[in-house]
ZADO-1210 file (C-alpha; in nm, 4 decimals, padded with zeros to 6 digits):
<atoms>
<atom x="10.0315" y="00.6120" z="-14.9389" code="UNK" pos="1"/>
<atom x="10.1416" y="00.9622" z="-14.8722" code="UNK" pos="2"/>
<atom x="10.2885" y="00.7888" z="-14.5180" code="UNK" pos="3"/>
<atom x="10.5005" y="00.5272" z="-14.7089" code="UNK" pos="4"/>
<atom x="10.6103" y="00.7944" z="-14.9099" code="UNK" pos="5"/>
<atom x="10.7308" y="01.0367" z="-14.6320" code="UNK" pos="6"/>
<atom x="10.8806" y="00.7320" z="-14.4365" code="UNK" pos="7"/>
<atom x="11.0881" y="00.6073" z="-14.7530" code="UNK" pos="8"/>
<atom x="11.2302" y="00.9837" z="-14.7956" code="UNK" pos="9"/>
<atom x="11.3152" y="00.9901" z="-14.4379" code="UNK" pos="10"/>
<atom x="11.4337" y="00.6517" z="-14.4216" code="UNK" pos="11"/>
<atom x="11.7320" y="00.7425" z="-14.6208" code="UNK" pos="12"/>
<atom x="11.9579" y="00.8794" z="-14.3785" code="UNK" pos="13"/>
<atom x="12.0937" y="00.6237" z="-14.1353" code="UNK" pos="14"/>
<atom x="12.3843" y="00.3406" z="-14.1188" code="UNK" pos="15"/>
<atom x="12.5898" y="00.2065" z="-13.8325" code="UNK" pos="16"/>
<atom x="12.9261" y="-00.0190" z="-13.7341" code="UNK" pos="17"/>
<atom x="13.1130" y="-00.2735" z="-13.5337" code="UNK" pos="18"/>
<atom x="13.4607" y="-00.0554" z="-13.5680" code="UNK" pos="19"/>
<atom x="13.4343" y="00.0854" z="-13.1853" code="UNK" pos="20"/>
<atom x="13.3889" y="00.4195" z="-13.1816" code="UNK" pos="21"/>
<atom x="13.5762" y="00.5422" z="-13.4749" code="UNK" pos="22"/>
<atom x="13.3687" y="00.7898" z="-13.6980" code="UNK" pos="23"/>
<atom x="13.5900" y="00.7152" z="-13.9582" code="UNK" pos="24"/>
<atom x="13.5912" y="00.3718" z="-13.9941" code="UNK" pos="25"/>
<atom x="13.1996" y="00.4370" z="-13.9643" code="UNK" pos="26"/>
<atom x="13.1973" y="00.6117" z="-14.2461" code="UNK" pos="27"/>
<atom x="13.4510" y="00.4235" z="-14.4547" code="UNK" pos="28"/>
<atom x="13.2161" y="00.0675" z="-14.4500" code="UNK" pos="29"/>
<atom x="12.8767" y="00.3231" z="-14.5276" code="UNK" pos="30"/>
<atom x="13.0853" y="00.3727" z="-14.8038" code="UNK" pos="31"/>
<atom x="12.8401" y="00.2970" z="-15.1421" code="UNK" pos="32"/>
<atom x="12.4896" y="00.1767" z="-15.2559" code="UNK" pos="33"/>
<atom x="12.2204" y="-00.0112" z="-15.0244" code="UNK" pos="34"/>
<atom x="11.8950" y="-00.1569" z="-15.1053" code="UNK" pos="35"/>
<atom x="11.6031" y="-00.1953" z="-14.8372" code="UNK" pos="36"/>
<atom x="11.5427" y="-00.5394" z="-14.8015" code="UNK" pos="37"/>
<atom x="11.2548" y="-00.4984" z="-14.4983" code="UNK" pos="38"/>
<atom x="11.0546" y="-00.2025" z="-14.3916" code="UNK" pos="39"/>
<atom x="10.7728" y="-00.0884" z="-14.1884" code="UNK" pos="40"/>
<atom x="10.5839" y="00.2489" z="-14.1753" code="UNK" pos="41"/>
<atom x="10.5985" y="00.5003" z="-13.8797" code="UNK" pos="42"/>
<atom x="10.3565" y="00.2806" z="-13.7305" code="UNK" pos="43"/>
<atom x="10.4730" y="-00.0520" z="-13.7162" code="UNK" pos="44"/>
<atom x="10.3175" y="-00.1853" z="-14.0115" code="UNK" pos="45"/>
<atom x="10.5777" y="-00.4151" z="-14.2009" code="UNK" pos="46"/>
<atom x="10.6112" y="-00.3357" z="-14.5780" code="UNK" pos="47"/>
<atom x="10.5201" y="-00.5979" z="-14.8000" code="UNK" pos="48"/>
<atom x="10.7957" y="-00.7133" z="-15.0179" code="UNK" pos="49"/>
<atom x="10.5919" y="-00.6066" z="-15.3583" code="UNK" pos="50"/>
<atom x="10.5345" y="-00.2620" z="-15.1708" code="UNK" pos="51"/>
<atom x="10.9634" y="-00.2666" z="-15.1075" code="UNK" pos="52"/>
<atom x="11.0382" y="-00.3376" z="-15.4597" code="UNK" pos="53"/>
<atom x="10.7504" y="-00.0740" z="-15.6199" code="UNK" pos="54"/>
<atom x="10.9248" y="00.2152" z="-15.4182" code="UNK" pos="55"/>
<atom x="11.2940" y="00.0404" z="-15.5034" code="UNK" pos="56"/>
<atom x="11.4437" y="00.2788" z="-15.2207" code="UNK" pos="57"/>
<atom x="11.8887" y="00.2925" z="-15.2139" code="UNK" pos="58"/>
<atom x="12.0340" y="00.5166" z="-14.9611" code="UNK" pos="59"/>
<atom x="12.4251" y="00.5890" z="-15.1101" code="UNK" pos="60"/>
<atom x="12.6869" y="00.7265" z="-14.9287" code="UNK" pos="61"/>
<atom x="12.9607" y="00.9307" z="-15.1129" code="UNK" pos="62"/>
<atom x="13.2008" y="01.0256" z="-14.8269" code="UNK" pos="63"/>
<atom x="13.0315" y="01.2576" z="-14.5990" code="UNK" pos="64"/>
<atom x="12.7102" y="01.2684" z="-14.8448" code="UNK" pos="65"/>
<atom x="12.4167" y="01.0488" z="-14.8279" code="UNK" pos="66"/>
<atom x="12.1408" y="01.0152" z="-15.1111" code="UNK" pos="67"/>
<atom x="11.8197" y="00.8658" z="-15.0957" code="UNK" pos="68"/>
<atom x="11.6450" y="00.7670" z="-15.3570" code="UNK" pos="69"/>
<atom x="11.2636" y="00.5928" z="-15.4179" code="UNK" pos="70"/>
<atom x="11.0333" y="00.5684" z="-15.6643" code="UNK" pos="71"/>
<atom x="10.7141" y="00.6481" z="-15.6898" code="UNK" pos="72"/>
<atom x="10.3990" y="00.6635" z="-15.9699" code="UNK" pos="73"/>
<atom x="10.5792" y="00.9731" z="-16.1113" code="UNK" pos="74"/>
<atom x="10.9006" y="00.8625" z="-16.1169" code="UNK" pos="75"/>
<atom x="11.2021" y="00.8421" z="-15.9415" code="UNK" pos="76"/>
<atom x="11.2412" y="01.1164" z="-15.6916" code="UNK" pos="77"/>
<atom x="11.5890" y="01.1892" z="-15.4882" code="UNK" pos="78"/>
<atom x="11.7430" y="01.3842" z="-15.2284" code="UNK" pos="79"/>
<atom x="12.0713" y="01.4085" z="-15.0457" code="UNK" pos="80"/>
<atom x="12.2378" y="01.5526" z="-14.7621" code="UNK" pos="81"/>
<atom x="12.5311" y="01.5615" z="-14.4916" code="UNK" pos="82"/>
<atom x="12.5851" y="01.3252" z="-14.2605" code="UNK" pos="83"/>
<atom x="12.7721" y="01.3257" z="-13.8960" code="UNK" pos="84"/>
<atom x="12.8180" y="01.0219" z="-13.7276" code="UNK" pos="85"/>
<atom x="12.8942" y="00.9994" z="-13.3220" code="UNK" pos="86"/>
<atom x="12.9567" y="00.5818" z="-13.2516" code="UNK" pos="87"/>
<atom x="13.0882" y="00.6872" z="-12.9074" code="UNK" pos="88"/>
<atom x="12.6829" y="00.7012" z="-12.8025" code="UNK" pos="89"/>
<atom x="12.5016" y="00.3615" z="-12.7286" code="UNK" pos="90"/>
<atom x="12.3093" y="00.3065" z="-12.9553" code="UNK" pos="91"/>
<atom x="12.5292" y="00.5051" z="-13.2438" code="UNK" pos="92"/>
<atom x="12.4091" y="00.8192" z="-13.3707" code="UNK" pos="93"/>
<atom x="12.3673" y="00.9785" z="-13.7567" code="UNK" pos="94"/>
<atom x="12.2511" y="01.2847" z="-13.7779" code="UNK" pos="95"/>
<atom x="12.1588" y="01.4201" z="-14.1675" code="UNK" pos="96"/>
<atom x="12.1362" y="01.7499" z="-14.2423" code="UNK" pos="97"/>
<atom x="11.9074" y="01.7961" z="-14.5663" code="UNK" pos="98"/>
<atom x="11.9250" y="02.1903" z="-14.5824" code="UNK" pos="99"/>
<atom x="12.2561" y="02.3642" z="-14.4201" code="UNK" pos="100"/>
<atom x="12.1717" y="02.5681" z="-14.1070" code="UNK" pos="101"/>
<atom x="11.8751" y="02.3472" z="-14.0123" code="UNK" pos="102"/>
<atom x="11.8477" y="02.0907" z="-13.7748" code="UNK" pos="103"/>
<atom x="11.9429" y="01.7534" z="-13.8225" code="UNK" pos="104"/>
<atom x="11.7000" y="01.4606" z="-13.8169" code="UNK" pos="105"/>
<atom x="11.7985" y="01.2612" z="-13.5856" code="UNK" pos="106"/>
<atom x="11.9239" y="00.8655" z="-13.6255" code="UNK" pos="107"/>
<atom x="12.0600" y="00.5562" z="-13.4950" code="UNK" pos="108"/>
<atom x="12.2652" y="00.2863" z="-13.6808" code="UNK" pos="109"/>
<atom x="12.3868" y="-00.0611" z="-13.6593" code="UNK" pos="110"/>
<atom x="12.6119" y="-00.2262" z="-13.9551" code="UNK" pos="111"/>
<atom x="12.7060" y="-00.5712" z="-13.9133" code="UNK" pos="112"/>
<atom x="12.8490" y="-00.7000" z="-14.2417" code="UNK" pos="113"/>
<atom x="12.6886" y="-00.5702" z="-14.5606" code="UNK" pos="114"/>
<atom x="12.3423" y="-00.5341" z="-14.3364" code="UNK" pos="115"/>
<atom x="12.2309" y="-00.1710" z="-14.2435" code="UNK" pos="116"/>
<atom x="11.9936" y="-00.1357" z="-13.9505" code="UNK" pos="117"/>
<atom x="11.8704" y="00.2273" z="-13.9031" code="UNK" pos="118"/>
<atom x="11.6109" y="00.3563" z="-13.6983" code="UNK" pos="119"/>
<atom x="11.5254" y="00.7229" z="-13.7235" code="UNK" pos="120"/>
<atom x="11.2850" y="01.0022" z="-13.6531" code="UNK" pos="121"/>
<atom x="11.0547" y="01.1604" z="-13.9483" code="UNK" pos="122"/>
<atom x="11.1216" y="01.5315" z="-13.8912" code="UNK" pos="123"/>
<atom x="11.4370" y="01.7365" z="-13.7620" code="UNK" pos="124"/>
<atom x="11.1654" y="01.8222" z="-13.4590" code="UNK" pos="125"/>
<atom x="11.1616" y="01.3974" z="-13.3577" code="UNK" pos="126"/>
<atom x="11.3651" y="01.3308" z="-13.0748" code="UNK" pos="127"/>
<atom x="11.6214" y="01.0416" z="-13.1614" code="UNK" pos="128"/>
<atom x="11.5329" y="00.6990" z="-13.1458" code="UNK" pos="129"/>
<atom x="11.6361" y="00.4498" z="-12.8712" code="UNK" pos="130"/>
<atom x="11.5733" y="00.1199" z="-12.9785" code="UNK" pos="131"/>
<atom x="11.5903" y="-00.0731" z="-13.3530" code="UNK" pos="132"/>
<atom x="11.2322" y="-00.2074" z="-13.3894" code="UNK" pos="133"/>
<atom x="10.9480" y="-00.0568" z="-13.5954" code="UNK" pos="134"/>
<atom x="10.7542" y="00.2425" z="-13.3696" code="UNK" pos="135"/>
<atom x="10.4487" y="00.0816" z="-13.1764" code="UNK" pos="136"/>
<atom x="10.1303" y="00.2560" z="-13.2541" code="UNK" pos="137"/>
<atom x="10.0987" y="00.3838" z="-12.9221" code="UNK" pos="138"/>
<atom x="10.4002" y="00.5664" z="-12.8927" code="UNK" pos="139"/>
<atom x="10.3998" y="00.9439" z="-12.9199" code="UNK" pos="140"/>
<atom x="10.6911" y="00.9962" z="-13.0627" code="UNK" pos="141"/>
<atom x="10.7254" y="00.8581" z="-13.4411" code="UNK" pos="142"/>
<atom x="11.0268" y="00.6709" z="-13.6291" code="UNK" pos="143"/>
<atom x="11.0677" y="00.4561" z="-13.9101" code="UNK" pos="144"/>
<atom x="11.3098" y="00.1569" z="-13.9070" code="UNK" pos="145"/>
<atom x="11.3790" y="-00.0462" z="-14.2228" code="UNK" pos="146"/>
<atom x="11.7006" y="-00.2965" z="-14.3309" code="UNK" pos="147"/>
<atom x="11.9095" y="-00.2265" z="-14.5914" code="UNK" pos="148"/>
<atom x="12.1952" y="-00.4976" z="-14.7579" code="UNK" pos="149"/>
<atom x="12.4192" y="-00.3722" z="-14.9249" code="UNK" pos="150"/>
<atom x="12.4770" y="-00.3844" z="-15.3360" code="UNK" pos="151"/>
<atom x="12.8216" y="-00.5079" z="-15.3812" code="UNK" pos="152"/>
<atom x="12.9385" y="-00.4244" z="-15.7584" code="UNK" pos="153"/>
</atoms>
């Protein structure tokens, strides 16, 4: 439990586009709320849907600002933090920074439509990811993918 937990915190800091390489435009379609839709832990397990709507996880993005928010038994619990996008790099790359002055956990994106694909790594120490698919229990190196839709108002 404490896993799903940590992955669903950490899973709230990627997104992604089809604009070229254009931070900017990047940013402008991460623009609001988004809902995950399918997720599977750091390793590889896919999330069943009850276990997706229990934790109700969003990831919103308020211009340069993500927050990510899940539930839990307690409650609802949030946090937010800065993001930098670089879509020049194949695959595209969000970094969030939680805490100013520490390193960034590192992320990759796709957005296609109103469909987020992240993939990113659980601590600021992971090295980046390089492919979207949940992590294979094998591998040493840990990340958590999920896909988010977006909530259109």
């Amino acid at each position: 439990m404490n896993r799903l937990i940590l992955r669903l915190l950490f899973s709230f800091t990627i997104a992604g586009s089809a604009l070229g390489d254009n931070p900017a435009g990047d940013l402008e379609r991460l623009q609001g709320t988004w809902r995950t839709v399918k997720g599977y832990s750091i390793d590889g397990v896919e999330l069943t849907l009850d276990q997706i709507r229990e934790h109700d996880a969003t990831k919103t993005f308020r211009g340069d600002r993500m927050i990510n928010r899940s539930r839990s038994k307690s409650g609802y619990g949030e946090f937010s933090g800065r993001i930098t996008l670089d879509p020049s790099l194949t695959p595209k790359a969000i970094d969030l920074i939680v805490i100013e002055g520490s390193p960034p956990v590192k992320d990759i994106y796709l957005i296609d439509k109103n469909t987020l694909k992240p993939a990113w790594g659980i601590t600021s120490k992971a090295e980046r990811p390089t492919i979207f698919s949940p992590c294979p229990n094998d591998s040493e190196e840990k990340w958590a993918y999920d896909i988010y839709e977006k909530i259109i108002p």
